[in-house]
C-alpha atoms as one frame of an Amber mdcrd trajectory, in Angstrom:
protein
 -28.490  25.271   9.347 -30.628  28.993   8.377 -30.077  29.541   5.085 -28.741
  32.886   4.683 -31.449  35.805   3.417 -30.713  38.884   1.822 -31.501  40.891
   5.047 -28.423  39.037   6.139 -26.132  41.009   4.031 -27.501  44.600   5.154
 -25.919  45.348   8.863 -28.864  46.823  10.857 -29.068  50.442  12.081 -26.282
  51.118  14.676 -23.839  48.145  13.950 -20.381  48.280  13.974 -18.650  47.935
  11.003 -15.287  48.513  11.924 -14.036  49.923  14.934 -10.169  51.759  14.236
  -8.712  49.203  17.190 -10.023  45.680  15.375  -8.026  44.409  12.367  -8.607
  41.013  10.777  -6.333  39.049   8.832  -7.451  37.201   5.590  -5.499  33.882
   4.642  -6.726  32.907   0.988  -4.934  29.467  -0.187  -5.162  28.848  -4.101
  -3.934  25.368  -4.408  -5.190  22.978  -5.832  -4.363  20.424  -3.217  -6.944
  18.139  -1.524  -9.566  20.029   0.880 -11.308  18.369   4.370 -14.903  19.000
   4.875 -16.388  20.748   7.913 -19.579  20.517   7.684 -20.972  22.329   4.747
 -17.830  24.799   4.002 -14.260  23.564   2.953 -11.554  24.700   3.856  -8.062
  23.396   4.141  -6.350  22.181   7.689  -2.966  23.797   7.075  -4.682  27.082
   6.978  -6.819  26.761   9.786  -3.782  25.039  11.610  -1.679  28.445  11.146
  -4.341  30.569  12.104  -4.957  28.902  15.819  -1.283  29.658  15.908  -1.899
  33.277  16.005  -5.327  33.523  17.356  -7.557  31.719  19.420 -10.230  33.899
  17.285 -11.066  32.359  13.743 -13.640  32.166  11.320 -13.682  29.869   8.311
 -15.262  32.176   5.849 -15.349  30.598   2.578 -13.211  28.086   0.380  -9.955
  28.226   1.426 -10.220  31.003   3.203  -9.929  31.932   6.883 -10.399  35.029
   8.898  -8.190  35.499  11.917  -8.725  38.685  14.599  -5.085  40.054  15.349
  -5.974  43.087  16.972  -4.478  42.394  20.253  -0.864  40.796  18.764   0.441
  44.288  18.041   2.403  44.375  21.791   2.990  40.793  21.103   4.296  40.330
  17.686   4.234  43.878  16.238   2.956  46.754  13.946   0.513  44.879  11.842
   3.249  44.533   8.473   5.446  42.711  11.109   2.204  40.746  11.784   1.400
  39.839   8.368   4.951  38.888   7.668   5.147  36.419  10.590   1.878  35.103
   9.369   3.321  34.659   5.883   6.808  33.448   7.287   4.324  30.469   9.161
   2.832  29.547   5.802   6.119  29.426   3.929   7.750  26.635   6.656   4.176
  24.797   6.915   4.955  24.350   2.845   1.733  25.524   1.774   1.462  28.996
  -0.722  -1.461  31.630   1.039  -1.847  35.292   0.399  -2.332  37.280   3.550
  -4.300  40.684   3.470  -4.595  42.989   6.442  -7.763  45.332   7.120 -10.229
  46.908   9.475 -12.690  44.668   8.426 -13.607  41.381   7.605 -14.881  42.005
   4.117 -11.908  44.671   3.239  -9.567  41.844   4.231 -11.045  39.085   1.776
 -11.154  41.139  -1.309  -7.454  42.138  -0.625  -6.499  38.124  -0.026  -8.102
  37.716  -3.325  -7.746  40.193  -5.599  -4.325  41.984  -4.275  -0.534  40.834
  -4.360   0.508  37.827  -1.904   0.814  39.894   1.250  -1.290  43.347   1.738
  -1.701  45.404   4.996  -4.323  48.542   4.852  -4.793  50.157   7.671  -5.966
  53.315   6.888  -8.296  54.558   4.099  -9.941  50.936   3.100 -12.161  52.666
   0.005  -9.253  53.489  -1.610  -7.510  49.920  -1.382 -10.427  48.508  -2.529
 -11.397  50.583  -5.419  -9.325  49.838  -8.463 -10.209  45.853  -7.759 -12.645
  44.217 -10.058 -16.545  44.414  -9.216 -16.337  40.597  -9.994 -14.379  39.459
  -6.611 -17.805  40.053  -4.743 -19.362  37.165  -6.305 -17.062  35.496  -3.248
 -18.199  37.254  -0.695 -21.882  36.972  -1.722 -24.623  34.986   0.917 -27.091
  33.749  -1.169 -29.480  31.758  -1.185 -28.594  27.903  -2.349 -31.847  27.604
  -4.938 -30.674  30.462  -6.924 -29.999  29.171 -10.913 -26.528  30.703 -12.034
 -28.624  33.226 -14.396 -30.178  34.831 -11.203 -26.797  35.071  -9.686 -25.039
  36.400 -12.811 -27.647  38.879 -13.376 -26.521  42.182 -11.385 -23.120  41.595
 -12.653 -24.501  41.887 -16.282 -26.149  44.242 -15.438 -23.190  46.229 -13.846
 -21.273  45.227 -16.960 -23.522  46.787 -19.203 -23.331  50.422 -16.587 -19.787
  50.365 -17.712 -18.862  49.459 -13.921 -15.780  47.651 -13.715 -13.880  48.268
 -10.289 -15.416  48.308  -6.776 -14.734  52.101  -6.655 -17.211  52.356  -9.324
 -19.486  50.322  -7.654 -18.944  52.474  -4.039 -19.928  55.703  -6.248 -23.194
  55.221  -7.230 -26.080  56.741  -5.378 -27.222  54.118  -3.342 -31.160  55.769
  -3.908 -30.494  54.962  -7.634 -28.815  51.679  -7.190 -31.301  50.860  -4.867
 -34.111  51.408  -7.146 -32.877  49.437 -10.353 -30.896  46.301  -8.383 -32.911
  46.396  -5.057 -31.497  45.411  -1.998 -29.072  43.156  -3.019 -27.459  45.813
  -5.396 -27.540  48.028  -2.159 -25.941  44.476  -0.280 -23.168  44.700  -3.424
 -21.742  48.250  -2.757 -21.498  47.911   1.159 -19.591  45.209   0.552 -17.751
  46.783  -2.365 -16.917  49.435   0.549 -15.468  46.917   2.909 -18.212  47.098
   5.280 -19.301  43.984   7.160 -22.197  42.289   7.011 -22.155  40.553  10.219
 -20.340  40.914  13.544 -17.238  38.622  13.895 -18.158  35.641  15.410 -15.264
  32.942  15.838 -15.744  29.312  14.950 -15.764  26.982  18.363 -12.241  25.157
  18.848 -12.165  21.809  17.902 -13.270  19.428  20.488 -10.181  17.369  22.406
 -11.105  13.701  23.511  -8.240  13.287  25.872  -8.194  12.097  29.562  -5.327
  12.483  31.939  -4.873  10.420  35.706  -2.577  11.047  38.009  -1.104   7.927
  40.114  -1.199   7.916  44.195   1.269   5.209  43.613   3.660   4.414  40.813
   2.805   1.203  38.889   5.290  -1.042  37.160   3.289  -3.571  36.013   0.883
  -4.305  33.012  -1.765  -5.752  35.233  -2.777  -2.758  37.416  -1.826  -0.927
  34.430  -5.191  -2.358  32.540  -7.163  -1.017  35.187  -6.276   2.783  35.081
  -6.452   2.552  30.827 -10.174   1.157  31.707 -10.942   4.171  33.837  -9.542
   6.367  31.563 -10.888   4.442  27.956 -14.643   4.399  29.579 -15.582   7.924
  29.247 -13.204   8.454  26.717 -15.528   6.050  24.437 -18.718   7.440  25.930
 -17.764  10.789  24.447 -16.485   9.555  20.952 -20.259   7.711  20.494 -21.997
  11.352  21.314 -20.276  12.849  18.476 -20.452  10.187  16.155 -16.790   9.760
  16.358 -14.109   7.085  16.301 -10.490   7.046  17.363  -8.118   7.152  13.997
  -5.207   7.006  15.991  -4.367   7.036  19.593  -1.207   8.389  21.763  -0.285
   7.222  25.029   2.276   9.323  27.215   3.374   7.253  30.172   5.293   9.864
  32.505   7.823   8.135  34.335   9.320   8.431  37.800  12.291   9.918  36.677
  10.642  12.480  35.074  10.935  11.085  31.345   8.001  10.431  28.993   7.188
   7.254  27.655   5.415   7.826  24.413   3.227   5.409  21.932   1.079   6.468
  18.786  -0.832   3.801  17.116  -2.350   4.107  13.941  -5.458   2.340  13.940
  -6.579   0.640  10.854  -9.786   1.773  11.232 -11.745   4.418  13.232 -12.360
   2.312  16.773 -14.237   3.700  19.397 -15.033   0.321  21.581 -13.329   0.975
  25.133 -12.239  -2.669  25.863 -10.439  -3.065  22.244  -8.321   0.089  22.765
  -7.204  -0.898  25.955  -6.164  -4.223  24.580  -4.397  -3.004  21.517  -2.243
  -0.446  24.379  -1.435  -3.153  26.691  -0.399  -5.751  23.114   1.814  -2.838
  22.457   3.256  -1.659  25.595   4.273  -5.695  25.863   6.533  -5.285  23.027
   8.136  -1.112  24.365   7.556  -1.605  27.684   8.580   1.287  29.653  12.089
   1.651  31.652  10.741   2.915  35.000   7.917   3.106  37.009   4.247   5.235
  35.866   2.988   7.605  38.170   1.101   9.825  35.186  -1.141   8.220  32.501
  -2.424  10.453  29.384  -4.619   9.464  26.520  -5.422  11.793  23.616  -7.201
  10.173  20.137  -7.266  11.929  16.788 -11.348  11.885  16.184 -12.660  10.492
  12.518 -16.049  10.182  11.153 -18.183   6.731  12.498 -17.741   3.950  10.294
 -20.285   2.416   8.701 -20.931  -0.986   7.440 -22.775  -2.386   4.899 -23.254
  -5.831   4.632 -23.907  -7.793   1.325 -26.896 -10.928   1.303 -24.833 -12.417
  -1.261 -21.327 -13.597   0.531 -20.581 -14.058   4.349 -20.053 -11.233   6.428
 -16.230 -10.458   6.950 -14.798  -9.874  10.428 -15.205  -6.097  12.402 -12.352
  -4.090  11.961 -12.028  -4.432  15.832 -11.430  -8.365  15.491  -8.699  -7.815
  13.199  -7.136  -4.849  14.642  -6.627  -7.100  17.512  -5.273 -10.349  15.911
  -2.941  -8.087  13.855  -1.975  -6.471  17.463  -1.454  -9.804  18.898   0.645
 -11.377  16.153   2.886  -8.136  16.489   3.095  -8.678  20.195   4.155 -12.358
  19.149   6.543 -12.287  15.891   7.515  -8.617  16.019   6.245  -5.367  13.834
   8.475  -5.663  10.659   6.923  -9.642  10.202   3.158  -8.559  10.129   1.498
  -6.842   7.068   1.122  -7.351   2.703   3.439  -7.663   0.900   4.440  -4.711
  -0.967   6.915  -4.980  -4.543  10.041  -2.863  -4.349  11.652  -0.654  -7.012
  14.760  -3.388  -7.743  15.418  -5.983 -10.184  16.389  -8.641  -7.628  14.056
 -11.377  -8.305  11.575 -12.618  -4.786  12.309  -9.063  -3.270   9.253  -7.714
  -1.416   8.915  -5.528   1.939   5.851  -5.788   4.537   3.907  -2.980   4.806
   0.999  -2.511   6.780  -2.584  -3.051   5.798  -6.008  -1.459   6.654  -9.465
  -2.459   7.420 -11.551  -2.641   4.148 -14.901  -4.479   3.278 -15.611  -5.941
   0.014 -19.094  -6.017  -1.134 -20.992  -7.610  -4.023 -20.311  -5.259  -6.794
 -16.408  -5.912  -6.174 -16.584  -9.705  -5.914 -18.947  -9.466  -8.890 -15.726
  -7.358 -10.822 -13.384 -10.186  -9.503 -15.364 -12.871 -10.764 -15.966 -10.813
 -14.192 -11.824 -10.486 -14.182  -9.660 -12.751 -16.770  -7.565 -15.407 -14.663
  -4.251 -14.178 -13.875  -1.108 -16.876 -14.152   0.479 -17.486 -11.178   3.875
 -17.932 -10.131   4.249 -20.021  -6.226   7.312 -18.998  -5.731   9.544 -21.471
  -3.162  11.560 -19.782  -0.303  14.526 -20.865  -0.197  14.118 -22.011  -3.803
  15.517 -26.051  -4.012  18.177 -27.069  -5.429  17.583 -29.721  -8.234  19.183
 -31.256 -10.631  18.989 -30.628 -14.155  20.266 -32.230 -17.350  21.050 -29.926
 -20.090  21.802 -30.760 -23.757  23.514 -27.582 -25.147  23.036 -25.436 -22.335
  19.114 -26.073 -22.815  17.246 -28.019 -19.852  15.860 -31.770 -21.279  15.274
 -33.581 -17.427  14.465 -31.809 -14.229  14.866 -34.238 -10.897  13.641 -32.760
  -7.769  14.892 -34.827  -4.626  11.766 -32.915  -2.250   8.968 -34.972  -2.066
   5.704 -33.527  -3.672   7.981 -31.074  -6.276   7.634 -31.793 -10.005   9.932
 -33.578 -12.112  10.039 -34.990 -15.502  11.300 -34.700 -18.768  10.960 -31.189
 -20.615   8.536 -31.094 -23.531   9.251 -27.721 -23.889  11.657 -24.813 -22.481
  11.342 -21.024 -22.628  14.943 -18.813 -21.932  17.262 -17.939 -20.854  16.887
 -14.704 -19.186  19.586 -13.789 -17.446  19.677 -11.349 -14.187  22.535  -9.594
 -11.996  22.387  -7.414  -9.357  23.393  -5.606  -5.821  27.325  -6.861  -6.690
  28.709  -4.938  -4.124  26.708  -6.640  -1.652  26.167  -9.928  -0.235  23.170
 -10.785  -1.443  24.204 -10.191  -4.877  22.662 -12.838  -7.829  24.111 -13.879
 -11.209  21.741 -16.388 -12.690  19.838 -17.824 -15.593  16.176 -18.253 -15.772
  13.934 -20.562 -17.815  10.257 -21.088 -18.069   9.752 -24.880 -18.621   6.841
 -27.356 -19.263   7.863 -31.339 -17.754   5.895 -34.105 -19.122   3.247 -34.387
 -16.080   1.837 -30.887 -17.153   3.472 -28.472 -14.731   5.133 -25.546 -15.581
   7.973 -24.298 -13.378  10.274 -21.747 -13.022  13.858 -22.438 -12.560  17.420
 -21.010 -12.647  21.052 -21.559 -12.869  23.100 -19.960 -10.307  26.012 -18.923
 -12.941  28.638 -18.307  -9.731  28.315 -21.592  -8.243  26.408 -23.945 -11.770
  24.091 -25.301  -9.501  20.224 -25.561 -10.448  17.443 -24.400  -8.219  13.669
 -24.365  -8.430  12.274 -21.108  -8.080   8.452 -21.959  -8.355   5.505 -23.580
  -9.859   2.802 -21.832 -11.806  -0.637 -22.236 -11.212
């Protein structure tokens, strides 16, 4: 990418710098919530996302900002405060808090995002909107070079300060001979933009590319079979384009259209950013085993949400761990075998009811050395193998205290108790059926092993609720 010069910010002899039919909008977000890279400028996908709703014609212009050309919605939409309300309206349901600033220009439009109330619409005398805003909301708008130190980009703002020049009218009064003279041609750069002329032309960022393919059957299909084959033709080049731009699939939708005109519709999430033809087809076909559709295909559509490539580095020091495509498909096939909701981690959940846990699903990580190295470095952790069901045993008690624990299971402890920690006792969900009312103790039997067990206090029995390691 050309860095930008200061000739940039001078608009040659002749140029346009604002026409009375073109208005720009200005959307200026100042959360602080997370920001996605495109390539070297930031900007937030909400905000572009809104704009594309208005306008095929937008420019990411800065951090958080985003320049949209609405000066053909006026028969559409409006007169351009109707415009900027609609705008604002779209921002408000999308949850996310923007200013939006109406001008003739591009430049006029960004100072007025930044510097002005939440929603601003000049359409008329743009020196006089801008002039009572601070001289320091160019420092925004300014193309510099990137090896500049922050003295040498401070240093006509001191030296502004020092004039006694405070507001851009100030700044758009000055001779520009004079100013010219003592600041050179980046003072001169400073008050056309202080004027709300443009440096540039308008030139709209490229849509995003779309990696979908679309077939349309000469015969309907109900089977999974010839099925395989037309997600092959369409997977291929779907693939072939990902790998040119360095992209993987993050997610992929299917949308089956049926005979009877009904739309059979899959999204999977992929763990992983997978771009290899053959595994996508597989994990469509594992899924579409488990939702099959009702009726007949006669349309097949694929569309993936692009990511960035993955890349892998493997350690010398421990064996390489399987590609995220191996295990995307086991976990694909187990799902196709025991069902979603009996594949994933388990995850703790906010309740008191002892052994509860929920599956959730896991991604695709790799571990390298530095990480084993910090699990190896890690104090041991005690560990409690719980039993599911826990056993019932049966227990001697001297008080209420535990002395003998008999197991009848082969391979579970037993023994006298040398020593006995509790009783802790739990209750919960009472209005439901899986309610518990029990007491827990922590003892240590005469072989060595330390075990967790309990006393259901509904029913007296004793039960074995683990071992710990």
């Amino acid at each position: 990418m050309r860095v930008p010069s200061y000739d940039d910010l001078t608009p040659q002899r002749g140029s346009v710098v604002g026409a009375p039919t073109t208005l720009f909008a200005c959307l200026y977000e100042g959360g602080d919530d997370v920001a996605m890279s495109l390539g070297d400028v930031r900007v937030t996908p909400p905000a572009v996302a809104i704009a594309r709703e208005f306008s095929p014609r937008i420019a990411v212009a800065g951090p958080r900002m985003v320049i949209v050309d609405v000066s053909g919605l006026g028969r559409l939409i409006g007169a351009p405060p109707v415009i900027a309300a609609e705008i604002d309206r779209a921002a408000r349901q999308a949850g996310i808090d923007v200013r939006v600033a109406m001008a003739p220009t591009q430049t006029a439009a960004r100072l007025l995002a930044i510097g002005c109330p939440p929603r601003m619409v000049v359409t008329g005398d743009v020196a006089a909107a801008l002039a009572p805003l601070p001289v320091t909301l160019l420092c925004e708008l300014e193309a510099l070079p990137g090896g500049l130190s922050p003295r040498d980009r401070a240093r006509p703002f001191d030296t502004l300060s020092r004039w006694g020049i405070a507001t851009l009218g100030d700044l758009a009064a000055l001779p520009p001979a004079a100013l010219s003279s003592r600041l050179g041609r980046r003072g001169v750069a400073l008050q056309r933009l202080a004027r709300g002329w443009d440096p540039r032309p308008f030139v709209p960022d490229a849509d995003p590319p779309r990696y979908r393919e679309r077939l349309e059957l000469e015969w309907p299909i109900d089977a999974l079979e010839p099925l395989s084959f037309v997600l092959a033709r369409l997977l291929d080049p779907l693939s072939a384009a990902l790998e040119r731009a360095d992209r993987g699939a993050a997610a992929v939708r299917l949308d089956l259209r049926l005979v009877d005109r009904s739309t059979h519709a899959r999204v999977l999430q992929l763990p992983a950013a997978i771009r290899d033809a053959r595994v996508l087809r597989t994990l469509l076909l594992l899924d579409l085993e488990s939702h099959p559709p009702r009726a007949a295909i006669d349309v097949v559509a694929i569309e993936t949400d692009p990511a960035p490539a993955r890349i892998t580095q493997f350690s010398l020091l421990e064996r390489a761990l399987p590609s995220a495509e191996t295990v995307t498909t086991l976990l694909a096939r187990l799902r196709a075998l025991t069902g979603e909701a009996r594949v994933g981690s388990a995850g703790l959940v906010d309740t008191h009811e002892p052994g509860a846990f929920e599956m959730r699903a896991f991604g695709v990580t790799a571990r390298g050395a530095q990480a084993a190295d910090r699990d190896a470095a890690s104090p041991p952790a005690v560990t409690l193998r719980r039993s599911r069901p826990p056993a019932a045993i049966r227990v001697r008690a001297d008080g209420g205290r535990p002395v003998h624990v008999a197991s009848p299971r082969r391979g579970q402890p037993s023994g006298a108790v040398i020593d006995a920690a509790g009783p802790w006792r739990t209750s919960g969900s009472w209005w439901q059926r899986t309610r518990w009312n029990r007491d827990e103790w922590d003892v240590a039997l005469a072989g060595g092993a330390i075990c967790r067990i309990f006393r259901d206090r509904d029913t007296g029995r004793w039960f074995m609720d683990g071992v710990y390691d």
